[in-house]
C-alpha positions in Angstrom: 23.1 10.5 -86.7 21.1 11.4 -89.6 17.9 10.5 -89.9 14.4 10.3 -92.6 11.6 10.7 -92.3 8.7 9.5 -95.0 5.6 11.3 -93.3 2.1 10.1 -94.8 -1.6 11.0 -93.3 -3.9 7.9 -93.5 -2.1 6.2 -90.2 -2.4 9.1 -88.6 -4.0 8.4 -84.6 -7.8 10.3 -85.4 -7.9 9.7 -89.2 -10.4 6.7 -90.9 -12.1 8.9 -93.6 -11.3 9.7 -97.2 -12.3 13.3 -96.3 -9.4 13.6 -93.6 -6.9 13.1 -96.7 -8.6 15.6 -99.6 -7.7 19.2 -99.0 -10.1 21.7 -99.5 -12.8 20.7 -95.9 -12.2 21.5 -92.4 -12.0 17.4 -91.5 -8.8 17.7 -93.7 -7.6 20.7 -91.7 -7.5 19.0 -88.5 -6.2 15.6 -89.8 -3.2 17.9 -91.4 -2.6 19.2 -87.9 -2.7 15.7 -86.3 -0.3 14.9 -88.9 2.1 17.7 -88.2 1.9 16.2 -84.7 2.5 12.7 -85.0 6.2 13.7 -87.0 6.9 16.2 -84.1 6.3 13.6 -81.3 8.8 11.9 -83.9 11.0 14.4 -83.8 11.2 14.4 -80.0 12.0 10.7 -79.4 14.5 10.5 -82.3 16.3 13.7 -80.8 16.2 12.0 -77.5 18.1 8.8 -79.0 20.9 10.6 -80.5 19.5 12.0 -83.7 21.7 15.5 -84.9 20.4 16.0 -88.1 16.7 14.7 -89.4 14.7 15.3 -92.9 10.9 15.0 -92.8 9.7 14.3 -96.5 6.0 15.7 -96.7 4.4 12.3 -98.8 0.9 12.5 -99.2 -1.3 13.9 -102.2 0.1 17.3 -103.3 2.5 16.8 -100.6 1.9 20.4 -99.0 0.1 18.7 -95.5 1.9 19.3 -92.7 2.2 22.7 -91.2 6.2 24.2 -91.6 5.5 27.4 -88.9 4.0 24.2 -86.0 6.9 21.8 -87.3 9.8 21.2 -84.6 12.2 24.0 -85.1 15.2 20.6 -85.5 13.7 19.1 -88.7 14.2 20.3 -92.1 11.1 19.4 -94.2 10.6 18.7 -98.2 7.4 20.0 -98.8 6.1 19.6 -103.0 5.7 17.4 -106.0 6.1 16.6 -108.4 9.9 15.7 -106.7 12.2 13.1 -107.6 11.9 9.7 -106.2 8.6 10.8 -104.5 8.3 9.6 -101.1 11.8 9.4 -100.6 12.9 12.3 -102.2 16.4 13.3 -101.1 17.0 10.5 -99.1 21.0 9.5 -100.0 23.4 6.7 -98.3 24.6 9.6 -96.0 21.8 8.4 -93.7 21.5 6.3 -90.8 18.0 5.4 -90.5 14.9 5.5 -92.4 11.6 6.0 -90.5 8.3 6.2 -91.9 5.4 7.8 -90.0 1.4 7.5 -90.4 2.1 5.0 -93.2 -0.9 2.3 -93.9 -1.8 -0.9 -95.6 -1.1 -1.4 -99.3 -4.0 -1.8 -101.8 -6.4 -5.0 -101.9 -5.0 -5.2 -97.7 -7.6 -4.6 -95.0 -6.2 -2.1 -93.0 -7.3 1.8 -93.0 -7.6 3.3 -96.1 -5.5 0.9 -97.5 -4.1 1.8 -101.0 -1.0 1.6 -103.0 0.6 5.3 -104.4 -2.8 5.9 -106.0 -6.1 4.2 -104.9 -7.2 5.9 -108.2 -5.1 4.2 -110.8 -3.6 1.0 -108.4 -6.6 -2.3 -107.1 -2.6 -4.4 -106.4 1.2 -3.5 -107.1 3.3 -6.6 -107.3 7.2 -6.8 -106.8 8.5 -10.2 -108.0 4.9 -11.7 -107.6 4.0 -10.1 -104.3 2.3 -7.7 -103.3 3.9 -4.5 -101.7 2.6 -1.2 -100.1 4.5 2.0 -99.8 6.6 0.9 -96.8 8.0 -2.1 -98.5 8.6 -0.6 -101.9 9.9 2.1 -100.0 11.7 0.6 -97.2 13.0 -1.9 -99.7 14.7 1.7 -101.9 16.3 2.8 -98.4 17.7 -0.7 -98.3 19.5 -0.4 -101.8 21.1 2.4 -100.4 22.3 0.6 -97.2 19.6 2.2 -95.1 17.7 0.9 -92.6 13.8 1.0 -91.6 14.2 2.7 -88.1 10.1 2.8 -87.5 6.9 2.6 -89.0 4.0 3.9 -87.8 0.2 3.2 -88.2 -2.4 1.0 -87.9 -1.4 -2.7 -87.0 -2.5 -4.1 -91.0 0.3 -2.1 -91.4 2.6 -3.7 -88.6 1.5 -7.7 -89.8 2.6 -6.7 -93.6 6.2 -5.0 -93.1 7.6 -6.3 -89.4 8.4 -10.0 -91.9 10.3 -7.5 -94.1 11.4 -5.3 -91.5 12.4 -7.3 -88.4 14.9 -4.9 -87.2 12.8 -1.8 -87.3 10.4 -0.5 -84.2 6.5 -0.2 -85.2 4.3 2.1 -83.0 0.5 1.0 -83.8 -1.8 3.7 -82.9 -5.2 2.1 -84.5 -6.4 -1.2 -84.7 -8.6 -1.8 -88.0 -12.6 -2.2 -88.0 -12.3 -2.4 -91.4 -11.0 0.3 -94.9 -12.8 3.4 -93.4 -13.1 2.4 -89.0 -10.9 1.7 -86.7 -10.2 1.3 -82.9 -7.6 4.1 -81.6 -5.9 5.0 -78.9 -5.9 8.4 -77.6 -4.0 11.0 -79.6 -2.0 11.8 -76.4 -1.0 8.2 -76.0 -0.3 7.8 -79.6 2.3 10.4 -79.3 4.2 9.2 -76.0 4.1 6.0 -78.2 5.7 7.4 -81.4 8.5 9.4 -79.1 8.9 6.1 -77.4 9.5 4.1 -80.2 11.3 6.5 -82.1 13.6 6.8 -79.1 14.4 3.1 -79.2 15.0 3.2 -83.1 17.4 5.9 -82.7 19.1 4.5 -80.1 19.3 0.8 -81.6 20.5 2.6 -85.1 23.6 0.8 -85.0 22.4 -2.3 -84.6 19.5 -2.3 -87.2 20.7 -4.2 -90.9 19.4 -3.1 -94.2 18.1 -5.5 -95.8 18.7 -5.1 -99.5 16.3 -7.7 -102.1 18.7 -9.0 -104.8 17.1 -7.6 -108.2 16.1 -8.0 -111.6 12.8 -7.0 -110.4 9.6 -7.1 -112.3 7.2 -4.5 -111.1 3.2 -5.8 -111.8 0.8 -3.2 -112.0 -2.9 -4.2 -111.9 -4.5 -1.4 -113.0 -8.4 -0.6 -111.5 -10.3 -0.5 -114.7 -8.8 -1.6 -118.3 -8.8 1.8 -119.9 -6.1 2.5 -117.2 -3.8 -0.4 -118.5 -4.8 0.6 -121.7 -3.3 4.3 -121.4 -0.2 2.5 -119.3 0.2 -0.2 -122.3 1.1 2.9 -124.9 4.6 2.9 -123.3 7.3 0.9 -125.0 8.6 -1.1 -122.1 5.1 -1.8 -120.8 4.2 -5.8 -120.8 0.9 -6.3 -121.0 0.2 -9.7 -118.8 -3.9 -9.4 -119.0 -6.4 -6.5 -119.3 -5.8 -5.0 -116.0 -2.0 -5.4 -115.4 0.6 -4.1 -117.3 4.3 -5.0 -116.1 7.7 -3.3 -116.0 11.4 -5.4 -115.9 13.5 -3.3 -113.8 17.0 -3.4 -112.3 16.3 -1.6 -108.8 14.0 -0.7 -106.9 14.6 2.6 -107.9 13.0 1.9 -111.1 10.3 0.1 -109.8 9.4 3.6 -108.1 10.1 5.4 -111.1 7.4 3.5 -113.3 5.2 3.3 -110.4 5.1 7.4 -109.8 5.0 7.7 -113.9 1.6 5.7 -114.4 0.5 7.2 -111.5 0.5 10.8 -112.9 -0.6 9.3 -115.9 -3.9 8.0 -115.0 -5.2 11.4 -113.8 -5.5 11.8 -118.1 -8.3 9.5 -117.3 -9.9 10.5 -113.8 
């Protein structure tokens, strides 16, 4: 059984602060080691349901966060950007389940530093008039390829948005939110007997789980934080400008609707 995994920092059990997530401080040194953590407990309850082969995809900022010498010795891991389809990078239909690990709530949600790609350039990204985080733009790309969401992890904003569009998959909440920057979490140790738990039971319930593939055209919305970001994002020929903070994007897959959203994200740094 192969098996993916999309590992990002902000649902990470111990993590609340925009510091944890900016390289460069010692608060970000610890929240990369309770990162590299989490995706080993991971590791060990996917390995204990059956999993032979597994791919951890390093997905947050530069993409260089979790710590390949304390990484279990089973899992390769993608470690880089910029990389091609981003937080999915290498993910193919050769795979049995898709799992994504410290995830959280997408931008304009409630949950812990909730944000969508780029809390920069994105205030809302919008598939077919509604609005999606990273798991579901994600989890909904695994689908196209006839992969299913295995497990999500983080806080439980994070559970109440993607379990509607995920009912098959396992969720292992290991913070409760206060609010974009505090939460309520359970102990680090618990957190990961709960991660190898879950994981366990996603593994082992692999080949029961569905994907769930949305039927495109799909018009990606992209309300831009200031208007000088949708004015830099308008320059490009398919661009439709709906108003002065969104700029929209026809697209056949979601796929594309990644593409476009990981272009005007490296864009807007022109503007930071």
């Amino acid at each position: 059984m192969r098996v993916y995994i999309s590992a990002d920092i902000e649902g990470v059990a111990g993590v609340v602060a925009p510091l944890q997530c900016q390289a460069g401080n010692g608060e970000y040194e610890k929240a990369r080691l309770l990162m590299t953590r989490e995706v080993n407990a991971v590791i060990e309850g996917l390995i204990e349901g059956g999993a032979t082969e597994i791919v951890v995809n390093d997905s947050h900022g530069q993409m260089t966060n979790i710590l390949p010498d304390q990484l279990h010795p089973a899992a390769d891991l993608i470690l880089g950007k910029p990389k091609p389809m981003n937080m999915a990078c290498g993910l193919d239909a050769g795979f049995d389940l898709f799992c994504m690990t410290g995830h959280h709530a997408r931008a304009g949600g409630a949950g812990v530093l909730s944000h969508t790609t780029n809390g920069f350039a994105f205030a809302e990204v919008r598939v077919n008039g509604t609005p999606c985080g990273e798991p579901a733009i994600y989890g909904l790309y695994a689908a196209e390829l006839g992969i299913p969401v295995g497990l999500i992890t983080g806080d439980d904003r994070t559970e109440a948005e993607n379990r509607p569009l995920f009912p098959d998959a396992e969720f292992a909440v290991v913070k409760t939110a206060f609010g974009q920057r505090a939460a309520r979490q359970i102990s680090v140790s618990r957190a990961h007997d709960l991660l190898r738990l879950r994981a366990s039971q996603a593994a082992s319930r692999a080949d029961q789980m569905v994907a769930r593939p949305r039927p495109g055209p799909f018009r990606a919305e992209f309300v831009m934080a200031r208007p000088a970001l949708a004015d830099q994002m308008d320059v490009l020929p398919p661009a439709i400008r709906v108003d002065p903070l969104t700029v929209a994007f026809d697209c056949a897959s979601m796929a594309e609707v990644i593409g476009w959203m990981t272009a005007l994200s490296a864009m807007s740094f022109a503007l930071r």
